[in-house]
C-alpha positions, 0 to 999 in steps of 0.5 A, a space after each residue: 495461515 500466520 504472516 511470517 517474512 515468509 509470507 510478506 517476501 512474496 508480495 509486492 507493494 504499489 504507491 498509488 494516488 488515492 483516487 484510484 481507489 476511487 476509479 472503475 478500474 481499480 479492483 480490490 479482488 486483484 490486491 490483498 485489502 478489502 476496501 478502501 476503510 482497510 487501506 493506510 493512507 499517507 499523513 497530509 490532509 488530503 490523504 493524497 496517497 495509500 498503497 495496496 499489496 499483491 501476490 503473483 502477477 502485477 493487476 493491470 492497473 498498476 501496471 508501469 508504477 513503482 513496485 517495492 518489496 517489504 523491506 522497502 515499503 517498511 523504510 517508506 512507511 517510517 518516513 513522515 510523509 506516512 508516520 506521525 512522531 509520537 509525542 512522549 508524555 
């Protein structure tokens, strides 16, 4: 099926420490990515933090964490803790 706002209005998207990742409890089977080299992940040199999307009921570990929809993880995302300026040549 084609991504259409549609689509993206249903889904719920996570800020996550990116060692969660990393955890036992976390379970791709429960969000949208596939594994961790499908995941964004924010610009400081640690990567400390990525974000994962979902449909439906919240997975329980990501229970009690800020939740955005896609208008507001688009504004996040354009910030430059998650975008690099592109330098015009």
């Amino acid at each position: 099926m084609p991504l259409t706002s549609k689509n993206m209005n249903n889904r719920t998207y996570v800020i996550i420490d990116s060692t969660l990742v990393e955890s036992e409890d976390f379970d791709f089977s429960k969000v949208l990515e596939t594994s961790a080299s499908t995941l964004r992940f924010s610009t400081d040199p640690e990567k400390s933090k990525t974000f994962v999307k979902f449909e439906g009921e919240t997975p329980s570990f990501l229970e009690g964490l800020t939740t955005y929809n896609h208008d507001e993880i688009r504004a996040v995302l354009a910030t430059p803790e998650w975008s690099t300026p592109h330098d015009p040549e």
